[in-house]
PAFI-669494 format. One record per residue (C-alpha): residue number from 1; residue in three letters; x, y, z. Coordinates in Angstrom, 3 decimals, padded with zeros to 6 digits. Layout:
REM PAFI-669494
NUM / ALA / X / Y / Z $
...
//
This chain:
REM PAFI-669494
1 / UNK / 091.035 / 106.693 / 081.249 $
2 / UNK / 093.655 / 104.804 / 079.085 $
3 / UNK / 095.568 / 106.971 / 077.329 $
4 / UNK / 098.785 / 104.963 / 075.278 $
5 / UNK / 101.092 / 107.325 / 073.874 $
6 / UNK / 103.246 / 106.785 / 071.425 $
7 / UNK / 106.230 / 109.234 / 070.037 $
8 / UNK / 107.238 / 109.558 / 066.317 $
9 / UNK / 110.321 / 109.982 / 065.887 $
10 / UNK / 111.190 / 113.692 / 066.767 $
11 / UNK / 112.207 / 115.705 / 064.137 $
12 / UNK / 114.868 / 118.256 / 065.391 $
13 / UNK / 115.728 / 120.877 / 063.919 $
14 / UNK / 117.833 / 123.451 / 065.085 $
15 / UNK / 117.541 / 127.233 / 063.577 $
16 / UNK / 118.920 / 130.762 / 063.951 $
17 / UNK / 116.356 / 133.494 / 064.342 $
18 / UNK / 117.083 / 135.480 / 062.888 $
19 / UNK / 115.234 / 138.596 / 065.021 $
20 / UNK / 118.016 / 138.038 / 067.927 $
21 / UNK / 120.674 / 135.919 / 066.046 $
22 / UNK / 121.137 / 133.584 / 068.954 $
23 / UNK / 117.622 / 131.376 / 069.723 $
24 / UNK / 117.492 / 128.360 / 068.362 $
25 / UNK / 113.435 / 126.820 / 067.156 $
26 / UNK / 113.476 / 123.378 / 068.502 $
27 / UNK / 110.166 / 121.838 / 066.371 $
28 / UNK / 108.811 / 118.368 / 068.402 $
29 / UNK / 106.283 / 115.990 / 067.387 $
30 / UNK / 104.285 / 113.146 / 068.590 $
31 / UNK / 101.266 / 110.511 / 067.271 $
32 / UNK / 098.055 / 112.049 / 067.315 $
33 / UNK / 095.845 / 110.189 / 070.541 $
34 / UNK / 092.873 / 107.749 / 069.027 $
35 / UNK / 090.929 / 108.303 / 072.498 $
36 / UNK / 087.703 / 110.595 / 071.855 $
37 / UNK / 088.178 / 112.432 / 075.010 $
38 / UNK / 091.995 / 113.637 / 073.958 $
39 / UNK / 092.069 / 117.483 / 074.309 $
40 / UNK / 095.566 / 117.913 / 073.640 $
41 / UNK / 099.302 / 117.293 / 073.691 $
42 / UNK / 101.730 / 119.386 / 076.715 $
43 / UNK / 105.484 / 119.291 / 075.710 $
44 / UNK / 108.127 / 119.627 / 079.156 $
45 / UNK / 111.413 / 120.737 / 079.002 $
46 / UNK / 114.470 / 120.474 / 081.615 $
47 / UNK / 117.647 / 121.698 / 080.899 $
48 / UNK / 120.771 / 118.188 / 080.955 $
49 / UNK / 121.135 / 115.444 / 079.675 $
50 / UNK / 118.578 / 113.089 / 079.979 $
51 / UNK / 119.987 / 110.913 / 082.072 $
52 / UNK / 120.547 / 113.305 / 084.545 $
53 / UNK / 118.003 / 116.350 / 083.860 $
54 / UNK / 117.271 / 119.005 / 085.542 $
55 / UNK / 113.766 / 119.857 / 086.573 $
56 / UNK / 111.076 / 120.013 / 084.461 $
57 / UNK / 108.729 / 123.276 / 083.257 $
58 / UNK / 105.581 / 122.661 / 080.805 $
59 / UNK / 106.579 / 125.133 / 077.590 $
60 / UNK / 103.851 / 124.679 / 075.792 $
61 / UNK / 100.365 / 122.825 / 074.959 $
62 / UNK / 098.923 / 122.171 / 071.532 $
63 / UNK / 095.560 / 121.155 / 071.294 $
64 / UNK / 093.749 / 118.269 / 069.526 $
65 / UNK / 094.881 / 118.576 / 065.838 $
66 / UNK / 095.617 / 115.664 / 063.214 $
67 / UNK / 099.466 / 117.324 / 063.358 $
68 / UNK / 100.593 / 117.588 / 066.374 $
69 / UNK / 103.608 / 120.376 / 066.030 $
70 / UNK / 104.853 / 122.287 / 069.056 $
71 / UNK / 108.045 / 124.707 / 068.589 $
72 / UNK / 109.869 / 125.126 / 071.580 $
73 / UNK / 112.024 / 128.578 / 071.529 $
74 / UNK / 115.710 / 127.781 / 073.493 $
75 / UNK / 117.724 / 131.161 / 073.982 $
76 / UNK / 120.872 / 129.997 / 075.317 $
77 / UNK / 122.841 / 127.207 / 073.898 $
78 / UNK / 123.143 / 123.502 / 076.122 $
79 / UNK / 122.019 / 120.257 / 076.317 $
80 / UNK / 117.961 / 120.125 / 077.032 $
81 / UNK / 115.823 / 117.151 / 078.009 $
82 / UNK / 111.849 / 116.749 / 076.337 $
83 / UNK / 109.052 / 114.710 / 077.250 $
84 / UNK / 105.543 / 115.087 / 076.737 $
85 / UNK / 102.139 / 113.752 / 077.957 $
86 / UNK / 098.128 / 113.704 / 076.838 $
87 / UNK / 095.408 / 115.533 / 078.320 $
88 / UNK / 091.900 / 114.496 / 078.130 $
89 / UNK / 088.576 / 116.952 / 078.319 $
90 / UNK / 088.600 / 116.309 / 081.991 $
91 / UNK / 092.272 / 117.382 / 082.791 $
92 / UNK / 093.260 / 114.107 / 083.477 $
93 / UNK / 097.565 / 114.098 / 082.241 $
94 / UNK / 098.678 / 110.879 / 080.818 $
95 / UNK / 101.896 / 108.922 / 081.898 $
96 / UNK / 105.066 / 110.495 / 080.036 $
97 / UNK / 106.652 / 109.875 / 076.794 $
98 / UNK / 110.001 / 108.934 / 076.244 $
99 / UNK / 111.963 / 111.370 / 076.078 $
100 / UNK / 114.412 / 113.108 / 073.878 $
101 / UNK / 117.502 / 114.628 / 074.652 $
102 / UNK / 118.634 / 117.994 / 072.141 $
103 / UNK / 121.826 / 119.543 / 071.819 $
104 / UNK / 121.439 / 123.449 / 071.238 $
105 / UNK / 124.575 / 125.572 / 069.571 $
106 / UNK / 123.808 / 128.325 / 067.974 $
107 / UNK / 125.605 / 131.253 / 070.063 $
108 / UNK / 128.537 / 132.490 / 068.122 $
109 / UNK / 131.833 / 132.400 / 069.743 $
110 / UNK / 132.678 / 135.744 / 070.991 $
111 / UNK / 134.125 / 138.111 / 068.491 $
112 / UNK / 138.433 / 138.530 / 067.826 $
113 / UNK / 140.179 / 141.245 / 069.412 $
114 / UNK / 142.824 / 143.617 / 068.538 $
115 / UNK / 142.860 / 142.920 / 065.371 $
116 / UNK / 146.452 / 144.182 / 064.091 $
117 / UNK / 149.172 / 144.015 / 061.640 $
118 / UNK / 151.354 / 141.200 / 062.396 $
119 / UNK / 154.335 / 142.229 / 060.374 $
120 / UNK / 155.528 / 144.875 / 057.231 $
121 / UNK / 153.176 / 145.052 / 054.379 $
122 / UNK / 155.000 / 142.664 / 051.349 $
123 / UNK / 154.915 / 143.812 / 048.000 $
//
């Protein structure tokens, strides 16, 4: 099986949740496959650069859709490498995309301390 893959350009969007305050929502996207026997998109993450990443974990599939939207959920802030691939009905993984390197900040810095009066109260 053929399977040609092209990538749109991600869109990247970095967002507080606001359940925890500190994950950030990294939303990918790629072209839909034209193959019949396309089952369905699997997004891979490694934490660097991508020049020099570190090893890659699948994070999630999406299956055949005409929008092909996968949210990735990062919970500590750093530089993270994505790629992704196509699967057809028979399991068979297509060569990788290009990939797309994603800068995550969305930890606050850690709170002041001793917060005190620095000199006699003008009037």
């Amino acid at each position: 099986m053929r399977m040609i893959r092209y990538l749109l350009a991600f869109t990247v969007l970095i967002l507080v949740n606001a359940a925890t305050g500190h994950a950030a929502t990294v939303p990918l996207t790629v072209n839909a496959n034209t193959e019949a026997d396309w089952a369905s998109d699997k997004f891979y993450r490694a934490p660097g650069t991508c020049v020099t990443p570190g090893a890659f974990a699948t994070v999630g599939t999406v299956p055949k859709n005409a929008v092909m939207l996968f949210s990735d959920t990062v919970a500590s802030d750093g530089v993270y490498c994505y790629k992704a691939t196509a699967v057809d009905t028979a399991g068979n993984e297509s060569l990788f995309s290009n990939t797309l390197e994603v800068t995550v900040n969305t930890n606050p810095p850690s709170a002041p301390a001793n917060l005190r009066l620095a000199g006699p109260v003008v009037p």
